[in-house]
N, C-alpha and C positions, 0 to 999 in steps of 0.2 A: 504494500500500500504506500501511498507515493505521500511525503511530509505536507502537510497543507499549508503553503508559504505564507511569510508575513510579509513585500515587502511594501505597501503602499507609502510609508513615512522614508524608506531608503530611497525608491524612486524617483519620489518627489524633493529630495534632498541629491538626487544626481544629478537631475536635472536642473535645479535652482544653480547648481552648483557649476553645471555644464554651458548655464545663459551666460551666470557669472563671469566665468574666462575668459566669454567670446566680449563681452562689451566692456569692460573693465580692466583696471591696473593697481599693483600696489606703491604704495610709497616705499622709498628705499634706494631706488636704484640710480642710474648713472644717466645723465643727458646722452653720451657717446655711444649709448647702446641704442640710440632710437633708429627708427626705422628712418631711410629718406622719404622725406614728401608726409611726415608724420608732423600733429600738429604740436605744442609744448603739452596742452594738457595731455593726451594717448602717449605723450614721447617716452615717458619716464617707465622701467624697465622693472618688470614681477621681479619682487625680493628673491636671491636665490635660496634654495633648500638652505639647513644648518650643518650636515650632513657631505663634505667631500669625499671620503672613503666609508669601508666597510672591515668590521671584527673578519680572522680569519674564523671563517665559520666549524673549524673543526677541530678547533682550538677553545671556539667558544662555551662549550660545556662543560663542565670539570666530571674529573673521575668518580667523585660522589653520587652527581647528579646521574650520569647513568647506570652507577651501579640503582638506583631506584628505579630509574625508568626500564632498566635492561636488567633483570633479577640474572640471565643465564648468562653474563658476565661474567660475575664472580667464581659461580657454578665451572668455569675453562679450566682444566688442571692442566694444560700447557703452555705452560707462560706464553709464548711466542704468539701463541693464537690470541691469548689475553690480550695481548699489548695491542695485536693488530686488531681485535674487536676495538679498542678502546681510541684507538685514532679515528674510524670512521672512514669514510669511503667519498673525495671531493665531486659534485655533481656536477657534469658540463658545462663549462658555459664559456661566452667569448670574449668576454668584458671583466673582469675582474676586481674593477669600481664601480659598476654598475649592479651586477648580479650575482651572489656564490651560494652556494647551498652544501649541505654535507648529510649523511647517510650513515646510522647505525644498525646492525643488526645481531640480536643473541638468540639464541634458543637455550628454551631448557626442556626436562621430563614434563612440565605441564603446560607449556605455549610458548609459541615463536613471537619474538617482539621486536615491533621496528621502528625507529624515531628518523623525522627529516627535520632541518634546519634551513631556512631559506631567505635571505637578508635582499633586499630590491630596494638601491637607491633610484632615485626617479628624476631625472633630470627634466624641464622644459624646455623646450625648444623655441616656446612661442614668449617674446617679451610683452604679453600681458596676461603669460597666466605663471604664476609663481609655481617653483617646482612643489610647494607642499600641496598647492591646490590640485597639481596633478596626479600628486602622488596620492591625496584622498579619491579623485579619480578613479585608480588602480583600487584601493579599498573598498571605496564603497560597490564598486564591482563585483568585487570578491563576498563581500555581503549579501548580497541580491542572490548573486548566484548558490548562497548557501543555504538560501530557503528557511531561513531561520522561521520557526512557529511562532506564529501570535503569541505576545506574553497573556500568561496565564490570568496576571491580577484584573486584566481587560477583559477578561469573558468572565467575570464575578459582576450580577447585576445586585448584589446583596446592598447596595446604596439605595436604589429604587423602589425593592420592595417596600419600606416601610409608607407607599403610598395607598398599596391595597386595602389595607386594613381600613382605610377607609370605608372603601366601596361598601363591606357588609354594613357600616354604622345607617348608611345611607338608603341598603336595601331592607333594614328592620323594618321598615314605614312601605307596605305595599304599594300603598298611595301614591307615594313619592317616588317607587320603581318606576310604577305602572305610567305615573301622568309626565315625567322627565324622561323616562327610558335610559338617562344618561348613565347613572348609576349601571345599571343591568350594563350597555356598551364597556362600559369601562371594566368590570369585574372580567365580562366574555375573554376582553383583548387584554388582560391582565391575563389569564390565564390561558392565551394561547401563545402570547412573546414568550413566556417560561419555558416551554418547552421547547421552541425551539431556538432557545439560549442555550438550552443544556445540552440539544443537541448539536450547537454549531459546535462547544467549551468541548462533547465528548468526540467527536471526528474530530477537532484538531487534537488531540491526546490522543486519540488512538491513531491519528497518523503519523503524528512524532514519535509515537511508541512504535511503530513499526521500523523504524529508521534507527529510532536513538535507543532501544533497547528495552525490557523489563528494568522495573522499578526496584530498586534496594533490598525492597522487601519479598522480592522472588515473585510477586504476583504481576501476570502479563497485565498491561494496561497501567501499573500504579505507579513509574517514573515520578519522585518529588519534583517538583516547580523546582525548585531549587537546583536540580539537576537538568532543565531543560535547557535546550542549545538559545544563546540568549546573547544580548550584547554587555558586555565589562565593565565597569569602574576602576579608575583609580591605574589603568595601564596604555601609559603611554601616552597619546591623544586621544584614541578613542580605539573602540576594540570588539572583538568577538570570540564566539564560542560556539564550534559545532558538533555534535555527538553522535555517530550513526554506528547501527551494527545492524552486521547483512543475515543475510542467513544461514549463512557458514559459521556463525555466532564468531564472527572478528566485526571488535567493537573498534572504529578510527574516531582520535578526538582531533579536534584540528582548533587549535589558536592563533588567532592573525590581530595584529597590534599595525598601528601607524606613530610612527615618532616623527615630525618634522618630515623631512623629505624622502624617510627610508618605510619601505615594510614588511614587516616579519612575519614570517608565516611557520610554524611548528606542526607538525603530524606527527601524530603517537596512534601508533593501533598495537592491537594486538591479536593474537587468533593462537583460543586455547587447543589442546592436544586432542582434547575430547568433546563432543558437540553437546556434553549434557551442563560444561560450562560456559556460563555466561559473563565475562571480563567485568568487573564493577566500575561501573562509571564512576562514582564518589572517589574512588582511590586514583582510576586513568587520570580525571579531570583534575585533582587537586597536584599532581604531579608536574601534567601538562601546565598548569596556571602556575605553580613556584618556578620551574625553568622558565617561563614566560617573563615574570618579575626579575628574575637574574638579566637575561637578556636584556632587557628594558633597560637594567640599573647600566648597561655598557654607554650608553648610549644617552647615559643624564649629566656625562661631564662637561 
């Protein structure tokens, strides 16, 4: 069953964002950068990113960190392979200030686990759209297309209800049903939006749940709110969180942060040995979000 998207608010935030660019400029920049036949006010040139280079990415993780995320690390009783799990495997690429990435993989007796690290500074091209603005661009992209679920607190009409309770005070008085009928209207359509609130609140949970997993408590459908794939606080400029597991019961989490002109993208899955387990989101996610925070912290000097 396919995750029932949320992005109407990303959308409308790319697009603002994408008129933005095209008609606008920041303060900051250099008269020498303007275009010829441009006028003083358009002349002036988008702030550059903060951001000139990039961490080596395969260097960026300390041996701690993956001994958590990567349990079948430690598990290596030959050094030599150890050492070479623990450097990582550098990902393609043709720019080396631009784009780098790096690749862990361990296996143990109960699941194969694999983490990617992936750093994208963004340069602009265009002197009226500042490299950050392009680089959220690239973010909010990457947002959209991860279908994040309506958050949960939005499909709670528990604010509204306390208008119902009117209705019966209203309909005690036959009279006053019968000769207004508004009362009667309003109880009907009180209790037909309930239901089908509960059931837009229950497809979208059980479509996240089809994606992002059983809930903590082992029962399918009960995924905490707290554990649904969601946007972040408190990382970076702005961020996300996505949580899927296939049917293979390999659970990928995937965090993406924007700092200034760079963005970070982490993938943590996992895929246990046996299909009668189910990887715990609670433990994936909160691993996935401390190397998240580490990263971050490279990047706050």
């Amino acid at each position: 069953m396919q995750r029932k998207a949320y992005v109407p608010g990303v959308a409308a935030l790319l697009a603002a964002l994408l008129a933005g660019c095209t008609g606008g400029s920041s303060d900051g920049g250099s008269a020498d950068d303007a275009k010829p036949g441009s006028s003083a006010t358009t002349a002036t040139a988008a702030q550059p990113g903060k951001y000139r280079t990039l961490p080596e990415p395969c260097g960026a993780v300390s041996q701690s960190t993956l001994d958590s995320l990567l349990p079948g690390i430690e598990q290596l009783t030959d050094e030599e392979q150890r050492e070479k799990a623990y450097e990582g495997t550098a990902t393609v690429t043709y720019d080396t200030d631009r784009k780098v990435g790096c690749r862990w993989k361990a296996e143990s007796p109960t699941a194969t686990d694999h983490l990617l690290v992936d750093f994208e500074r963004v340069v602009s091209y265009d002197n009226a759209v500042s490299d950050d603005d392009r680089a959220t661009e690239i973010y909010v992209k990457k947002e959209v297309a991860a279908d994040l679920p309506e958050p949960v607190a939005t499909s709670s009409d528990s604010p509204d209800t306390p208008d119902t309770p009117d209705s019966p005070d209203a309909s005690e008085s036959p009279d006053s049903t019968d000769s207004s009928g508004s009362s009667g209207a309003s109880a009907s359509s009180g209790s037909a939006a309930s239901p089908s609130v509960s059931e837009e609140a229950g497809s979208e949970e059980s479509g996240s749940d089809a994606t992002s997993g059983s809930g903590e408590s082992g029962v399918p459908g009960s995924t905490p709110a707290a554990l649904q794939p969601r946007t972040l606080d408190g990382l970076g400029d702005t961020a996300f969180l996505d949580d899927a597991l296939n049917d293979s019961g390999r659970r990928t989490v995937t965090v993406v942060f924007r700092t200034s002109n760079v963005v970070v993208t982490i993938q943590y899955d996992e895929q246990p040995a046996t299909t009668t387990d189910v990887p715990s989101s609670e433990d994936m996610q909160d691993r996935a979000r401390k190397l998240a925070g580490q990263l971050a912290g490279t990047f706050s000097g």
